[in-house]
Kinemage of the C-alpha trace (Angstrom):
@kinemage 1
@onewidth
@group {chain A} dominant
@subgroup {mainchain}
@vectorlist {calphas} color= white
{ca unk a 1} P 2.287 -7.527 -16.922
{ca unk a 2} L 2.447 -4.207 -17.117
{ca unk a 3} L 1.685 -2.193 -14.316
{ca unk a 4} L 2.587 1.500 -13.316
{ca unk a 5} L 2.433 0.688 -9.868
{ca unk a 6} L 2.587 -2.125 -7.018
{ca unk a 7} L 3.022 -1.962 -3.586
{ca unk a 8} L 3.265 -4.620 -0.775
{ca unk a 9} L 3.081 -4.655 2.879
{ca unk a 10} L 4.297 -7.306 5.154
{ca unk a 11} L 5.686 -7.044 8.349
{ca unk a 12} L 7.521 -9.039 11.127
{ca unk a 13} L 4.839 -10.705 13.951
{ca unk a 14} L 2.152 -13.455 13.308
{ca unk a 15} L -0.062 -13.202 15.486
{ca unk a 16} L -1.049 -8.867 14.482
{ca unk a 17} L -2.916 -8.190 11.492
{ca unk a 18} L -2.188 -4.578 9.403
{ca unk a 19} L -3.993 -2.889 6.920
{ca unk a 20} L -2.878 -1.249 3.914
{ca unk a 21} L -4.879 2.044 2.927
{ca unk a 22} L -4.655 3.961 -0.437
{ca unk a 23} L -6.167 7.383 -0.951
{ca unk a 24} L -5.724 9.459 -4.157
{ca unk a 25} L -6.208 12.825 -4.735
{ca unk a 26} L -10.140 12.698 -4.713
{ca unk a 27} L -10.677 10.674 -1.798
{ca unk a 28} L -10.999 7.385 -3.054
{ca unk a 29} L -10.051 5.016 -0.995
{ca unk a 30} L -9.229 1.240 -1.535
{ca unk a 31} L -8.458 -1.084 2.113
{ca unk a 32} L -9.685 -4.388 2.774
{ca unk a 33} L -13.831 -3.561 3.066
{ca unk a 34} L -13.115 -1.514 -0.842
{ca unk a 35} L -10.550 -3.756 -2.451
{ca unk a 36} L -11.887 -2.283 -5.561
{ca unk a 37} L -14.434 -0.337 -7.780
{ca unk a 38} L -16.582 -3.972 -8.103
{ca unk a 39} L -16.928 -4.470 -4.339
{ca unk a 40} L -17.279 -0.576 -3.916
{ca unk a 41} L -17.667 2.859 -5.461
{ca unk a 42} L -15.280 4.270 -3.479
{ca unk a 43} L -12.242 2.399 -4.402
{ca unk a 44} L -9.826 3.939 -6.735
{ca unk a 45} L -11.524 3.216 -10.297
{ca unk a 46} L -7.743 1.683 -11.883
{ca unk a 47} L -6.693 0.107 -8.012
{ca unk a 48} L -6.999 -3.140 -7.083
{ca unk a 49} L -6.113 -4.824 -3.437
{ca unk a 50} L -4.628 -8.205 -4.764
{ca unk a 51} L -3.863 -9.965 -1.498
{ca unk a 52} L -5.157 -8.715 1.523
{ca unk a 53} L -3.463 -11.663 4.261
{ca unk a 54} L -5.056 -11.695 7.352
{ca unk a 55} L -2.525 -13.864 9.421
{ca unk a 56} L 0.958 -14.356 9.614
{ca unk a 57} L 3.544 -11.701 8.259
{ca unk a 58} L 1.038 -10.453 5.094
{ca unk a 59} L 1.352 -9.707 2.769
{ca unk a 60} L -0.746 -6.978 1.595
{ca unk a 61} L -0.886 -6.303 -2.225
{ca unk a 62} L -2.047 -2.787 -4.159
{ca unk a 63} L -1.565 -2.662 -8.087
{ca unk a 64} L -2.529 0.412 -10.204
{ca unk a 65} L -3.923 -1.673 -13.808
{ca unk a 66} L -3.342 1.040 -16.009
{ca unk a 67} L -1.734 4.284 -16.530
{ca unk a 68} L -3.316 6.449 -13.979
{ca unk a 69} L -2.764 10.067 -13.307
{ca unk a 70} L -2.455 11.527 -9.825
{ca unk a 71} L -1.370 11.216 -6.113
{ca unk a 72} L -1.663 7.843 -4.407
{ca unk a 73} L -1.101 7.941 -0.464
{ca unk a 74} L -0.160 5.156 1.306
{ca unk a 75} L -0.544 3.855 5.089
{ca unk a 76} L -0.819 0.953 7.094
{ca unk a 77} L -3.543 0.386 9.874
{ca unk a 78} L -2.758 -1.075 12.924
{ca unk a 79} L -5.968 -3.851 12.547
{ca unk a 80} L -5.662 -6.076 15.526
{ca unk a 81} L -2.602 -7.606 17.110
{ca unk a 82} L -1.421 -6.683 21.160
{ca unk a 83} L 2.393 -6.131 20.895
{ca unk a 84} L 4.335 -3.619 18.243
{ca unk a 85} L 5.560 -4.528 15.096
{ca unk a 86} L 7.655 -3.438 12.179
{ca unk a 87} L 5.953 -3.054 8.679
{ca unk a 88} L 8.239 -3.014 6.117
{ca unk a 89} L 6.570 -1.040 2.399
{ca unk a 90} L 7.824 -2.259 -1.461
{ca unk a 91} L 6.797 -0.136 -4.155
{ca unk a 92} L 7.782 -0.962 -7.442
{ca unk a 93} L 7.316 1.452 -9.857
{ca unk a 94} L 6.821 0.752 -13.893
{ca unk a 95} L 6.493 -3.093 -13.299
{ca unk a 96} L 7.108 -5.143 -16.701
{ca unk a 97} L 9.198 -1.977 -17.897
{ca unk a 98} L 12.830 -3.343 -17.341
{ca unk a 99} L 14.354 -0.155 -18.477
{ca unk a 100} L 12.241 1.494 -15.884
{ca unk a 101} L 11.612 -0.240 -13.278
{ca unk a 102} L 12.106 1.074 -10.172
{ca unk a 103} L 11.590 -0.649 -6.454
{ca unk a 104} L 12.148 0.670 -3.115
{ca unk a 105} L 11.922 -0.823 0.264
{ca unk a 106} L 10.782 1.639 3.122
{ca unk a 107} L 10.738 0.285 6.767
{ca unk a 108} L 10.960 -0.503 9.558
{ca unk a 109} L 8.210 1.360 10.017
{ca unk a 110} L 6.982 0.238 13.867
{ca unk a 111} L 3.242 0.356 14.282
{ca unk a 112} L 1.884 -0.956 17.639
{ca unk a 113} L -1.769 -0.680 19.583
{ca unk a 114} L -0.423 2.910 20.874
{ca unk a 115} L 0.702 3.679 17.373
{ca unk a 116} L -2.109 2.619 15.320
{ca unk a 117} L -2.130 4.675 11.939
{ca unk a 118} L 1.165 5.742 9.717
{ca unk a 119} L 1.300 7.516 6.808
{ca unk a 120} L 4.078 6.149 4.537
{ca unk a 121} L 4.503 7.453 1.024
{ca unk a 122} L 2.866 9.296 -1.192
{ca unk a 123} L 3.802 8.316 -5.302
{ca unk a 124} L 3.055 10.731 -8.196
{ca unk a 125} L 2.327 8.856 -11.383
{ca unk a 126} L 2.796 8.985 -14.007
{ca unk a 127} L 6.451 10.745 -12.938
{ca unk a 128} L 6.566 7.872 -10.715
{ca unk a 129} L 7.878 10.416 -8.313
{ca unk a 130} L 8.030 9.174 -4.749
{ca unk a 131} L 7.613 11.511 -1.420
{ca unk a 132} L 8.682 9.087 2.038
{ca unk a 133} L 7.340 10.325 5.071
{ca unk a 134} L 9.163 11.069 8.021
{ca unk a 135} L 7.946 8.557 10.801
């Protein structure tokens, strides 16, 4: 289908759960307790958490549904687990486009108890511009 955005989190332990967070510019926010608009008000209106894996290595799924407008800011959340891990980010921009798709693969990114919350891109559509953070 096609989709302007995706994004998916896994990472490398089983026994730690993480989180992946979206903000956009207005504060919207989808994560596991605001998958989407449905479940809460507060979700990002065209976001949807598809998969939100709870145990084992994720993953975590985020899909814009339509063509949205804006910046979309993602992190992972360090949920529950007692020894570091490595989270590893795909974004795939344009999904269903094959002239324009575009996927990238950012990670290791280690998050750990001590290191609980990282902020790891932030993608412009509909430029489909992405911004990495520096860990």
């Amino acid at each position: 289908a096609e989709r302007p955005l995706m994004a998916i989190l896994h990472w490398d332990e089983d026994d730690v759960d993480l989180d992946l967070h979206i903000v956009d510019d207005l504060g919207r926010h989808t994560w596991f307790d605001a998958p989407n608009v449905f479940e809460d008000a507060k979700a990002i209106p065209d976001g949807r958490l598809l998969l939100d894996n709870r145990i084992g290595y994720g993953p975590e799924v985020f899909t814009i549904e339509r063509n949205a407008k804006g910046n979309f800011t993602f992190s992972v959340e360090y949920y529950r687990g007692k020894k570091a891990c490595r989270a590893y980010l795909t974004v795939v921009l344009f999904a269903g486009s094959p002239s324009r798709k575009i996927v990238r693969v950012y990670g290791p990114i280690v998050v750990s108890p001590a290191r609980r919350n990282v902020e790891l891109v932030r993608v412009t559509l509909p430029a489909g511009i992405i911004l990495e953070r520096k860990h």
